[in-house]
C-alpha positions in Angstrom: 7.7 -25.2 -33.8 9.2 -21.8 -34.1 5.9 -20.1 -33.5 5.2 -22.6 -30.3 8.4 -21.4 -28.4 7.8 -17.8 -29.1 4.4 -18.1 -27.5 5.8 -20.2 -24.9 8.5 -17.5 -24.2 5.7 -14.4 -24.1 3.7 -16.7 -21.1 7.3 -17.3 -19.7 8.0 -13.5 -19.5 4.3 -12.4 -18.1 4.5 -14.6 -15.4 7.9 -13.5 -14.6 6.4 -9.6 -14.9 3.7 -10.2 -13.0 5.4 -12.1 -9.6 8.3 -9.1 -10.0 5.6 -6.7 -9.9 3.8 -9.1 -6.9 7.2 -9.3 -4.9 7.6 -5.1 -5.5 4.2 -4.6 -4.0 5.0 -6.8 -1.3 8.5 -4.9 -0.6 6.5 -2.0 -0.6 4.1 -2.7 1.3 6.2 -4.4 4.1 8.3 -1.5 4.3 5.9 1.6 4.1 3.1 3.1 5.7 0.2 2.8 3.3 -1.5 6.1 4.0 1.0 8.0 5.3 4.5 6.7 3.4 6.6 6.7 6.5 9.4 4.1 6.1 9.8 1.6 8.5 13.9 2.9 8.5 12.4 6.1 9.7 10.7 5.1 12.3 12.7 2.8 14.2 15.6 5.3 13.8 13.5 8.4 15.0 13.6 9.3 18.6 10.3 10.8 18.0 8.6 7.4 17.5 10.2 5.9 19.9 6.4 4.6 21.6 4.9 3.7 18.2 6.0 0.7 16.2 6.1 -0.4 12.3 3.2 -2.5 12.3 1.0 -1.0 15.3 1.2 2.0 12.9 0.9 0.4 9.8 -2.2 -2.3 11.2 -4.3 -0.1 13.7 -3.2 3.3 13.5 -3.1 4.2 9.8 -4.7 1.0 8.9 -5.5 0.6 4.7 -9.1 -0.4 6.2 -9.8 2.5 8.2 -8.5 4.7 5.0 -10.9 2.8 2.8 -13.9 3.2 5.0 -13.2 6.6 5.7 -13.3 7.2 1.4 -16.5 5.5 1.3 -18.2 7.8 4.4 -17.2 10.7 2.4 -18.5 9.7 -1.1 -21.5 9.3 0.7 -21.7 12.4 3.0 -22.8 15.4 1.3 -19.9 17.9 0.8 -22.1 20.9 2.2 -21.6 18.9 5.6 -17.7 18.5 5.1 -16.1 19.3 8.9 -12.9 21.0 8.7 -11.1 17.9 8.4 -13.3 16.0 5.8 -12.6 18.9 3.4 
């Protein structure tokens, strides 16, 4: 019996680990650029991005898509052709 709850306690404590660490991602992720790590604070507070907002940045401008395809053209480019901003 002793052995049972012990297990059943290691389970208990993963699952609680692993929607902590879900629910910090999210936090994250709700709060901060992805490619860029601009708060959200900062922006709405910044006269300077007073035309751009949280999630037009976060969804079209800086979008984790655009970053990802933008890895995968340069893994496949050669590096000899590198532009100044690819390098």
């Amino acid at each position: 019996m002793f052995l049972f709850n012990m297990i059943g306690g290691l389970i208990l404590d993963t699952f609680t680990h692993i929607r902590d660490e879900k629910d910090r991602r999210n936090s994250i992720y709700s709060s901060e650029v992805f490619v860029s790590g601009i708060t959200r604070n900062s922006i709405e507070e910044n006269p300077k991005y007073r035309y751009i907002t949280f999630s037009r940045l976060n969804e079209e401008d800086q979008s984790v898509w655009k970053y990802l395809y933008f890895i995968i053209y340069l893994r496949t480019k050669d590096s000899d052709e590198y532009t100044g901003v690819e390098r």
